[in-house]
LUMDOMI-124773 format. One record per residue (C-alpha): residue number from 1; x, y, z. Coordinates in nm, 2 decimals. Each point is the difference from the previous one (the first is absolute). Layout:
<recs>
{i->NUM&east->X&north->Y&up->Z}
...
</recs>
This chain:
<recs>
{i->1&east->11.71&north->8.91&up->9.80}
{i->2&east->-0.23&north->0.08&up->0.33}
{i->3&east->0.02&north->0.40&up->-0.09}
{i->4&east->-0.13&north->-0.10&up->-0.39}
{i->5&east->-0.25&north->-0.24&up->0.18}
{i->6&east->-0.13&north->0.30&up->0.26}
{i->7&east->-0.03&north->0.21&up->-0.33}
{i->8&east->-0.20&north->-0.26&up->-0.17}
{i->9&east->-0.23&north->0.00&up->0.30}
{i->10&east->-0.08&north->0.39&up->0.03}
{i->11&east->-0.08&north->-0.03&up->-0.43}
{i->12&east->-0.26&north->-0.26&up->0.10}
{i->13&east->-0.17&north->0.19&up->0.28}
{i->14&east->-0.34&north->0.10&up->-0.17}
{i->15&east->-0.03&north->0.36&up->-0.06}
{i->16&east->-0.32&north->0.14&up->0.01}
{i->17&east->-0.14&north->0.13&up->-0.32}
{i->18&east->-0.35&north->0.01&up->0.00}
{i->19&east->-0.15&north->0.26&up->0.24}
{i->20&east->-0.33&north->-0.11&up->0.23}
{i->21&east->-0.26&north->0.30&up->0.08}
{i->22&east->-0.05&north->0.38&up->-0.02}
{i->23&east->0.08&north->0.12&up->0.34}
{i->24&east->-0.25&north->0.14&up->0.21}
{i->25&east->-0.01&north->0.36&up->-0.01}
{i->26&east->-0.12&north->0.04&up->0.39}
{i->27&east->0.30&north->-0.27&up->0.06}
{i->28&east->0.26&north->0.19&up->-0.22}
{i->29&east->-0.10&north->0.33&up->0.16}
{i->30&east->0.07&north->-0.13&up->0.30}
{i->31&east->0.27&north->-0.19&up->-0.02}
{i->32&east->0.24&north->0.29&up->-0.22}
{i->33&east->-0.15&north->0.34&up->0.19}
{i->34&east->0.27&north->-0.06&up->0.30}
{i->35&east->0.30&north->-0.06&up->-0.21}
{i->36&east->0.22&north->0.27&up->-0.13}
{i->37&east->-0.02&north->-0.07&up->-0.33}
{i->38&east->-0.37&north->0.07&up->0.03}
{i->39&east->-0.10&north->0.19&up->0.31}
{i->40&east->0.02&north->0.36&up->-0.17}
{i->41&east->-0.24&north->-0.07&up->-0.31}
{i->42&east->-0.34&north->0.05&up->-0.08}
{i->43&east->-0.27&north->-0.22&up->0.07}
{i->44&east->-0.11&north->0.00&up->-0.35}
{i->45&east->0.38&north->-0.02&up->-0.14}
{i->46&east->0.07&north->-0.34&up->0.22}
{i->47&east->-0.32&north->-0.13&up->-0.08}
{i->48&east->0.12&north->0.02&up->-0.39}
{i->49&east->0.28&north->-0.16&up->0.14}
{i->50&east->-0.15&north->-0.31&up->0.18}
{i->51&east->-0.26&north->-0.07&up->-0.34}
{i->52&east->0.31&north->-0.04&up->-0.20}
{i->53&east->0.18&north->-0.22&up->0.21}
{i->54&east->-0.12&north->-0.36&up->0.09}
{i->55&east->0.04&north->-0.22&up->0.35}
{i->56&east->0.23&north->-0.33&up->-0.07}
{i->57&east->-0.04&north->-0.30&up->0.22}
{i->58&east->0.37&north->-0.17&up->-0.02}
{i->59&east->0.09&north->-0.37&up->0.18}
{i->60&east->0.26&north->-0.14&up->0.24}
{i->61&east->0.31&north->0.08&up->-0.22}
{i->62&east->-0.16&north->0.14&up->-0.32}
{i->63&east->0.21&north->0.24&up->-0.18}
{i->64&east->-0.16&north->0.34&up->-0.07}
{i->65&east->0.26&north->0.10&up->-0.25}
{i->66&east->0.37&north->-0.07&up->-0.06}
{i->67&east->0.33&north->0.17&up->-0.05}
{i->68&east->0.01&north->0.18&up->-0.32}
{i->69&east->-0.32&north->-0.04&up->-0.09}
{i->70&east->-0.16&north->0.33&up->-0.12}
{i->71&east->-0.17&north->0.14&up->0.20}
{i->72&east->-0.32&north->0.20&up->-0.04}
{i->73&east->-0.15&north->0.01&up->0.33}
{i->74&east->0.09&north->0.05&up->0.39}
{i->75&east->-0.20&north->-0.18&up->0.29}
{i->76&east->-0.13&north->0.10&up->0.32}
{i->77&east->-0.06&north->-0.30&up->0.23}
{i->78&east->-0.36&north->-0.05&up->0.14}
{i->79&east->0.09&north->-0.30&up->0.27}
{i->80&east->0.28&north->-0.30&up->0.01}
{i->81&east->0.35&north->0.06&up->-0.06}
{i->82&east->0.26&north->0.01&up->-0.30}
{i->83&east->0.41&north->-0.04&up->-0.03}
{i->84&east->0.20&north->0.19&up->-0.21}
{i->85&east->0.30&north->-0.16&up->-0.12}
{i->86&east->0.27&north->0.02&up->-0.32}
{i->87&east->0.20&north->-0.31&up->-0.13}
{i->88&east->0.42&north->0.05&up->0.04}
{i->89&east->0.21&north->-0.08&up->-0.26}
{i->90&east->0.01&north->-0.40&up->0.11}
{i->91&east->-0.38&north->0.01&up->-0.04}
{i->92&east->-0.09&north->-0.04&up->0.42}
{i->93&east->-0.28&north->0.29&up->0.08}
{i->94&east->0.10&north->0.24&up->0.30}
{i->95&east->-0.26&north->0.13&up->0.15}
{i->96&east->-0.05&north->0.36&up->0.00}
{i->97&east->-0.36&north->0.14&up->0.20}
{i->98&east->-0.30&north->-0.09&up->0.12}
{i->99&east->-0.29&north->0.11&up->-0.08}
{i->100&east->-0.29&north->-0.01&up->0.26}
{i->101&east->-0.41&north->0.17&up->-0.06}
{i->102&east->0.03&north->0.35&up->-0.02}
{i->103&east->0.31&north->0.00&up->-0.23}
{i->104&east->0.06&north->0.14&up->-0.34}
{i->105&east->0.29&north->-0.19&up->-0.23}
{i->106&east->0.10&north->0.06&up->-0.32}
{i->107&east->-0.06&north->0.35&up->0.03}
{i->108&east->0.31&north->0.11&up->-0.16}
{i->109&east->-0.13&north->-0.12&up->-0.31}
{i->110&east->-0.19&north->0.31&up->-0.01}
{i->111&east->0.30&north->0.19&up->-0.13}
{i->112&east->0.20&north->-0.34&up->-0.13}
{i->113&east->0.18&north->0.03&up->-0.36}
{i->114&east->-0.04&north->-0.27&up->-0.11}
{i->115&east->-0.24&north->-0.13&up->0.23}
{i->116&east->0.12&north->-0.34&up->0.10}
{i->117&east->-0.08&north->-0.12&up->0.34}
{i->118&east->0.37&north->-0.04&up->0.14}
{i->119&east->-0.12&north->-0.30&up->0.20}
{i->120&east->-0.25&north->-0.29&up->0.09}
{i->121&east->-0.32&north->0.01&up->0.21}
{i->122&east->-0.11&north->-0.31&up->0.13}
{i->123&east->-0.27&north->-0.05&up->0.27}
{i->124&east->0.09&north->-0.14&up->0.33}
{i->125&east->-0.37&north->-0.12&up->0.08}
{i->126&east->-0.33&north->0.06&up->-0.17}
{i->127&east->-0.04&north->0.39&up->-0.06}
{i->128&east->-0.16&north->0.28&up->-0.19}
{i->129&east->0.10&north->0.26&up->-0.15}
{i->130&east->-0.09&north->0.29&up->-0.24}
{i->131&east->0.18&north->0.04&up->-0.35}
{i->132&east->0.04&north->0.35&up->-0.04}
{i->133&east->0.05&north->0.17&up->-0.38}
{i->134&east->0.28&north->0.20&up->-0.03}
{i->135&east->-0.15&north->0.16&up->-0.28}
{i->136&east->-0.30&north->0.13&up->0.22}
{i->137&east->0.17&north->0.10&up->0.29}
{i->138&east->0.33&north->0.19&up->-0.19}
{i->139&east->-0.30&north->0.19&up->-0.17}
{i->140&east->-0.15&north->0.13&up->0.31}
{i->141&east->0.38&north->0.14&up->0.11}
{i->142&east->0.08&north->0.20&up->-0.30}
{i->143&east->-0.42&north->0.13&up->0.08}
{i->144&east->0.05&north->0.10&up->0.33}
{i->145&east->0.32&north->0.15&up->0.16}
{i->146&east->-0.11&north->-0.12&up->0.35}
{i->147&east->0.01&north->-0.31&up->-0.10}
{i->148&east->0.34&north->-0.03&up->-0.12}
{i->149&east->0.09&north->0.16&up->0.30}
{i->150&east->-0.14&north->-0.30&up->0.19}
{i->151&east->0.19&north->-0.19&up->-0.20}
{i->152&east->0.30&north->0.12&up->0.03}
{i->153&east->0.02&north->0.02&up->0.41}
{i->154&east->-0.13&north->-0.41&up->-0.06}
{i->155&east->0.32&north->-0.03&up->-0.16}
{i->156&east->0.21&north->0.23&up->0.24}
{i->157&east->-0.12&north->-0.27&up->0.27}
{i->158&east->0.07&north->-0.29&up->-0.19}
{i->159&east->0.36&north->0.12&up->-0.06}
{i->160&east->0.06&north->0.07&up->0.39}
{i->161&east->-0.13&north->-0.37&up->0.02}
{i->162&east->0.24&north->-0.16&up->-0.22}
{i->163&east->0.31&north->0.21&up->0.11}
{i->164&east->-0.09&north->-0.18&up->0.32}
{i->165&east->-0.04&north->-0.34&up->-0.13}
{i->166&east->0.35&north->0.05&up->-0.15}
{i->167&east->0.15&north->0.12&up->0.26}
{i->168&east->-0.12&north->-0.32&up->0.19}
{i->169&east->0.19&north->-0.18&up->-0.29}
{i->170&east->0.29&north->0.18&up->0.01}
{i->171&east->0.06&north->-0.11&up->0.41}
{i->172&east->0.23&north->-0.30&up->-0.01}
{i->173&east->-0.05&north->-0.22&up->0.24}
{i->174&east->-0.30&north->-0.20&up->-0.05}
{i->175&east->-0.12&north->-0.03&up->0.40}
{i->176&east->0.02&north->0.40&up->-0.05}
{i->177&east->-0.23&north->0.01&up->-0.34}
{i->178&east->-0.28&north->-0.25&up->0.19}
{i->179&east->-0.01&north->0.24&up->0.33}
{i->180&east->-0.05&north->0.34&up->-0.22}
{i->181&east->-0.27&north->-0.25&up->-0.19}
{i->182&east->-0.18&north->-0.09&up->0.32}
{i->183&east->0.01&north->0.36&up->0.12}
{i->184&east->-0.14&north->0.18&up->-0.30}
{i->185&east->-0.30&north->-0.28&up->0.04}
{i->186&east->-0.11&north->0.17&up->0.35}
{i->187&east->-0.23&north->0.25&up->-0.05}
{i->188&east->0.20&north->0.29&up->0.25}
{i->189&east->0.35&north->-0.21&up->-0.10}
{i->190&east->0.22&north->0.02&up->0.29}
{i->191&east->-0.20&north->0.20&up->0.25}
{i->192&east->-0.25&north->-0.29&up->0.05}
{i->193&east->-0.04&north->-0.38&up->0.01}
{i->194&east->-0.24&north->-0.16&up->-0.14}
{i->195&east->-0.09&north->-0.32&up->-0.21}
{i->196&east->0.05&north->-0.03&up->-0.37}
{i->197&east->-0.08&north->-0.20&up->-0.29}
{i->198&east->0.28&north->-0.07&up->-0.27}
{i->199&east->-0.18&north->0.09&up->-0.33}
{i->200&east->0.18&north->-0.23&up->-0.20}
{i->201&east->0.09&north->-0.40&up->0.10}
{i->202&east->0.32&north->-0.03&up->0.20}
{i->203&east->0.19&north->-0.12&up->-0.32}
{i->204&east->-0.14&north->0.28&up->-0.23}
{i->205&east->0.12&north->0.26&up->0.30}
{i->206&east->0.33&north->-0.17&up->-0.05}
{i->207&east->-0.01&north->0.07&up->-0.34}
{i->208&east->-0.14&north->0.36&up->0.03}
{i->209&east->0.35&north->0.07&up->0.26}
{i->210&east->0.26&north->-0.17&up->-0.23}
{i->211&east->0.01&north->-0.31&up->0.24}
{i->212&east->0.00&north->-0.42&up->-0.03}
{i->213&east->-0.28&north->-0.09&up->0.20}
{i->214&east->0.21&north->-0.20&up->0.22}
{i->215&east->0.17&north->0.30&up->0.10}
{i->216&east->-0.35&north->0.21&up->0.04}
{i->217&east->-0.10&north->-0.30&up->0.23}
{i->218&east->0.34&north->-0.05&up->0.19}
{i->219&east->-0.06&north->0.36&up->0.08}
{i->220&east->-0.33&north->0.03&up->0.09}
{i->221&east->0.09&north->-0.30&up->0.23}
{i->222&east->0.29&north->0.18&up->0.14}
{i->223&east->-0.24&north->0.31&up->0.09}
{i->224&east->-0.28&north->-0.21&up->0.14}
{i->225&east->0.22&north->-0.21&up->0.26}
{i->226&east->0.17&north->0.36&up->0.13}
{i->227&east->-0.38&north->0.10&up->0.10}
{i->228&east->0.03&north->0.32&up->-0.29}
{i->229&east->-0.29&north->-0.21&up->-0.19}
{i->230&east->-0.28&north->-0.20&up->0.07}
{i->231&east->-0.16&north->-0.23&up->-0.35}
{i->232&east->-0.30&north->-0.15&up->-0.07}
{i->233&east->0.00&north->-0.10&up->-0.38}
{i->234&east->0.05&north->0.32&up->-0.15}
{i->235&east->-0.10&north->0.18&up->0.27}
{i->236&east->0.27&north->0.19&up->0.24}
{i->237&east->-0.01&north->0.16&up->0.30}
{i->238&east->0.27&north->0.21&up->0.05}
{i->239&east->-0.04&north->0.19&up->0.42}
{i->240&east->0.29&north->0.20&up->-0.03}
{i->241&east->0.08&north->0.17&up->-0.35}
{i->242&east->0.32&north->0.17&up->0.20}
{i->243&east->0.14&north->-0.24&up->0.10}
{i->244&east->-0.03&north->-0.16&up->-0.33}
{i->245&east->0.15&north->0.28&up->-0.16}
{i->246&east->0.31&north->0.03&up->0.23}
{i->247&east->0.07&north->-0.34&up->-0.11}
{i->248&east->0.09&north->0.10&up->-0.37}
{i->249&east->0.19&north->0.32&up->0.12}
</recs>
């Protein structure tokens, strides 16, 4: 009964289906010239690019698109910040990413047959983004060489991303999958401290590491009263990434 009624609720989130205004071609230029999916094209080529794609203001929760929905476009997110997640079989959603200003999702969908978006979007605050045509951006690959190119190491980097993430997954012990977490989300990982920000809510981290938020807390509790980890909302400090480590070893 609760996994039909968490089903229910994801059918009722509001997806957005109406987009808002052009998007700025000064804006677009700059936004998409630094990522890879971009950085080696023409001025005049991304510019085509940015007139036939359009900015999308979502709200606190809105759905973008849903699972299996087809999917005609990928996104490029202007500011805010987005989840990824699928439903299981007993209808609760597992998180899978998050996706922060700067980001490109959906991009498979580029080469998708069918394309079906294999998962939900929803907004985790008020954000932008920029809806992307397939269409126009697949044409400009089979134009230019380079570009494909450029698409392809994108890719190559995504793929080295998500062996990661899996092999995260893969560690058994749950203490073990939060620590490799926490590490990755230091900008030098284990050769410097620092402070981070979890980019999710504790219990959608929980989610995202295949853990009861009970146990993500118990843990985090467990790490903070040894001295490994210092938190302030979602903010931890974490002085000695080695020692850290050396605990899940």
């Amino acid at each position: 009964m609760a996994a039909t009624q968490i089903a229910d609720n994801q059918a009722r989130k509001p997806v957005l289906v109406a987009v808002n205004n052009f998007m700025n071609e000064g804006d677009g230029l700059k936004a998409l010239r630094s990522h890879t999916l971009f950085n080696s094209m023409h001025t005049d080529d991304l510019e085509r690019v940015v007139q036939q794609s359009r900015r999308i203001r979502l709200g606190h929760h809105q759905l973008l698109y849903r699972q299996g929905m087809p999917a005609h476009h990928f996104f490029f997110v202007i500011s805010g910040r987005l989840r990824l997640y699928r439903l299981d079989s007993s209808g609760i959603d597992r998180t899978l990413d998050s996706i922060a200003p700067g980001d490109c999702f959906a991009e498979t969908m580029i080469y998708a047959d069918p394309p079906k978006y294999a998962c939900y979007a929803e907004a985790l605050k008020s954000s932008e983004v920029l809806m992307i045509p397939v269409s126009a951006y697949k044409d400009l690959l089979t134009k230019n060489p380079i570009y494909a190119q450029a698409a392809l190491r994108h890719y190559a980097m995504r793929a080295v991303t998500r062996f990661h993430d899996l092999e995260i997954m893969t560690v058994q012990n749950a203490r073990d999958r939060l620590i490799r977490y926490l590490i990755d989300l230091l900008p030098n990982g284990v050769n410097e401290g620092g402070e981070v920000e979890l980019p999710l809510p504790k219990c959608l981290v929980a989610s995202r590491l295949a853990m009861q938020p009970e146990t993500f807390s118990r843990i985090l509790a467990d790490l903070k009263s040894s001295g490994l980890v210092r938190v302030n909302r979602s903010k931890l400090f974490i002085s000695d990434p080695k020692r850290l480590v050396a605990l899940s070893q």
